[in-house]
N, C-alpha and C positions, 0 to 999 in steps of 0.2 A: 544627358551628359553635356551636349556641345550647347543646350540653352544655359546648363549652369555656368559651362567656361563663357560664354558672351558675357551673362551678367554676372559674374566674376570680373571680368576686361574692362568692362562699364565701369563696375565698381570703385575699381583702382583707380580708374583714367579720372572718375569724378575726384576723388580723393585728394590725386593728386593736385588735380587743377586747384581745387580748397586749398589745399596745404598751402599753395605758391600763391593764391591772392590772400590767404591771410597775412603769410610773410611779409610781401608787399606793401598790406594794408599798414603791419607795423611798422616798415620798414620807411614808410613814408611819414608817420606820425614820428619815429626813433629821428628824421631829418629834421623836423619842422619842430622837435624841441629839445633835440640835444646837439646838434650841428652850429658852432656857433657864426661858422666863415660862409656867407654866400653864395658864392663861386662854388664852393664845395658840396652845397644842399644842392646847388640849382644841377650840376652835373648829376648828384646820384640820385635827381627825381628823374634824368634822364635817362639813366640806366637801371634802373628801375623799370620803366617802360619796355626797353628793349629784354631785358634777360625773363619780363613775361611773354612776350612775344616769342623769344627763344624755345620759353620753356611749353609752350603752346603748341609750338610746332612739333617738337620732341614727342609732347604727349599725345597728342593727336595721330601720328605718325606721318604726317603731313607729306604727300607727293606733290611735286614739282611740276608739270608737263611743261616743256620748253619754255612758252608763254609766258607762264608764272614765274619764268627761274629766276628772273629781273627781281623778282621779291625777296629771292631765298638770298641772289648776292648784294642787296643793298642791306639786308639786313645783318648780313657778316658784314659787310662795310663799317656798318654805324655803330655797332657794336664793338668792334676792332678801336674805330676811333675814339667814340668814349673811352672806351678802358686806356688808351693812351691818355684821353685827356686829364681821365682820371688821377693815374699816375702821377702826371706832371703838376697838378693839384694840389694833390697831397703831399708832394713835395717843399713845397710851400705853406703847409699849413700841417706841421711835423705835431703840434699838441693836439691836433683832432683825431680820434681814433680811423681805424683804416676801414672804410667804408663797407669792401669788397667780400672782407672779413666779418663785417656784423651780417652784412645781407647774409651772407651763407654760413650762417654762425651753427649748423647742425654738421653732422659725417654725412644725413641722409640729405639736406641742400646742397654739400659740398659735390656729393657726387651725383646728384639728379644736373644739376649745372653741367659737370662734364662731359656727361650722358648726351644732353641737349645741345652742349659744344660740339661734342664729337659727331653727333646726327645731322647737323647744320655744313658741321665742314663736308661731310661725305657728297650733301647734298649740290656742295657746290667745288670741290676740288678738282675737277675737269676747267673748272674757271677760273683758275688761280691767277692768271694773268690778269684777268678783268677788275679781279677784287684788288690785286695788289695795284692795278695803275689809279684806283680811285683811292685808295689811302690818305687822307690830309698828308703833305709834309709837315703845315703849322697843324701843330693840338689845339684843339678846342677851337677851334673858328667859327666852327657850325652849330657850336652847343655856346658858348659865351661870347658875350658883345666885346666890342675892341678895347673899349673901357676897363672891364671887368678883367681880360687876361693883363692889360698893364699894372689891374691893381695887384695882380698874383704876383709877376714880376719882378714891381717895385719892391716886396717883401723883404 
């Protein structure tokens, strides 16, 4: 009974990990030919990256030990700031569909994401302070060149 529950847990965990690189896999090709704004492709190949990372951890059920925590809150960092950059993106670029929305275009993405949100935060909400003082003030500095956010901007 407890070898069936393991590879049962196996099962799932694999599944799931497939489920979230396929999405990905489209989700990167859904950029690279229906995205027509730059800026906006280049941002949600970035966060693309990170919400498998997120989602990795989630699935995984990944621990922390003190050490490693440096990992867990730069990753709510960067993840925080893209989705800011995001935003202010797509504010600019009001006829391109909403990115955030296609990625998690299922109930069962929408809330596997939460899931993996809410795991992440747990993980590091004794650190609130550390992650809020690394926040960008400016969006997108760290993800697009200087160039590229005046072209947003100028819009």
């Amino acid at each position: 009974m407890e070898r069936t529950l393991i590879l049962f847990c196996l099962l799932f965990s694999s599944l799931s990990l497939a489920s979230s690189s396929n999405n990905a896999f489209e989700f990167k090709e859904y950029l690279a030919t229906e995205i027509e704004a730059d800026e906006l492709r280049k941002v949600g190949l970035h966060l693309v990256t990170l919400w498998e990372q997120q989602h990795d951890i989630y699935i995984t059920q990944k621990k922390f030990v003190n050490s490693e925590l440096e990992e867990a809150i730069d990753l709510m960092v960067n993840i925080v700031n893209a989705e800011r950059c995001l935003t202010e993106v797509q504010k600019h670029y009001p006829s391109e569909p909403l990115l955030k929305s296609k990625y998690f275009s299922s109930i069962d993405l929408a809330f596997e994401y939460r899931k993996a949100d809410g795991y992440l935060w747990n993980l590091v909400r004794e650190h609130q302070d550390v992650v809020l003082s690394r926040i960008e003030k400016e969006r997108c500095k760290d993800i697009l060149s200087v160039s590229e956010i005046e072209n947003i901007t100028k819009r």
